[in-house]
Structures are given as structure tokens and as C-alpha cells.
C-alpha positions as CSV (number, residue, x, y, z in Angstrom):
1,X,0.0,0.0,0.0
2,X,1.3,3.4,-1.0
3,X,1.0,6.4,1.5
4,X,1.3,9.9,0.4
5,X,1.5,12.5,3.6
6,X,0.5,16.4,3.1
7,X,2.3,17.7,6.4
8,X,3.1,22.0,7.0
9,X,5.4,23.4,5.3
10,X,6.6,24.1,8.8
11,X,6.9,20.5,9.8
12,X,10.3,19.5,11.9
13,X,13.0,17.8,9.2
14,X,14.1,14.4,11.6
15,X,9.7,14.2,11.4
16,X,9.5,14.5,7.4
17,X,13.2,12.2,6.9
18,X,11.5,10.2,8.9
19,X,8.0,9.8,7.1
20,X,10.4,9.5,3.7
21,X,12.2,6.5,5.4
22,X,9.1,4.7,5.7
23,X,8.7,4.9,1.9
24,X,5.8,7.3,2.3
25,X,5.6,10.1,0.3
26,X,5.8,13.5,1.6
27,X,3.9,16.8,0.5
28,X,4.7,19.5,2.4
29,X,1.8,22.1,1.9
30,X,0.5,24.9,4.0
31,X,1.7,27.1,6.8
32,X,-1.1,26.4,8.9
33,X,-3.2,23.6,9.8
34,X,-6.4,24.6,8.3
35,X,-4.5,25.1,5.1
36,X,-2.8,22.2,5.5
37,X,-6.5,20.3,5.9
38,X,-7.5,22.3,2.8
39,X,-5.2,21.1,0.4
40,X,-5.7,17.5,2.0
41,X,-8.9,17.7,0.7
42,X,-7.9,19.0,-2.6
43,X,-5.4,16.2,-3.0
44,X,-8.3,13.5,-2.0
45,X,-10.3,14.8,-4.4
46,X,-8.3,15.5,-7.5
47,X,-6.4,11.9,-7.1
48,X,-8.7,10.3,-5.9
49,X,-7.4,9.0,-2.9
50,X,-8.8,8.1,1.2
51,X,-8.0,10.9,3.4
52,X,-7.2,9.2,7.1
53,X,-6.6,11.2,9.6
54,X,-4.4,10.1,12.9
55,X,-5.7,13.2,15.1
56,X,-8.4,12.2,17.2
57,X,-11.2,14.5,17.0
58,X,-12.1,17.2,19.6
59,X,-14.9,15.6,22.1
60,X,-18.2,17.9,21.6
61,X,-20.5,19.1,24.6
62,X,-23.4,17.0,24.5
63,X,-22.2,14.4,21.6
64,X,-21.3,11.6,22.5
């Protein structure tokens, strides 16, 4: 299974050699997360490809 990963432009080098080192492929876009998220999404949709995210999301009042 091929992995492609869109981390910030910001993200620490040792983190993105390491990512490389696992064969994945790397694609640094965005300063920010929320631009980071965006082109995610734009990735997922113009290739194609399952967006998974490893952040767990933010518990919600009231939602369980």
C-alpha cells in the first residue's frame, strides 16, 4: 500500500526524513493547519485517494 502525507510546510525535518524513510511520500503544503487540511482535501479529491486522519477529533458538549 502506497502512502502519500501532506504535512506544513513548517513541519520538523528528523519528522518529514523520517515519514520519507518509511517509503511514504511526503507533501509539504500549507503554513497552517487549516491550510494544511485544505489542500488534503484537494489532494483527496483530484487523485482520488482516502483521506485518514491520525488526530483524534475534539470531544463535543453534549455528543457523544
Amino acid at each position: 500500500m502506497r502512502a502519500t502525507v501532506l504535512t506544513p510546510e513548517g513541519a520538523p525535518l528528523p519528522e518529514v526524513a523520517a515519514t520519507r524513510g518509511r517509503r511514504a511520500g511526503v507533501l509539504l503544503r500549507g503554513r497552517l493547519g487549516g491550510e494544511t487540511l485544505r489542500a488534503v482535501r484537494e489532494y483527496a479529491r483530484r487523485t482520488g485517494a482516502d483521506f485518514l486522519s491520525l488526530r483524534p477529533r475534539r470531544p463535543r458538549p453534549g455528543l457523544r
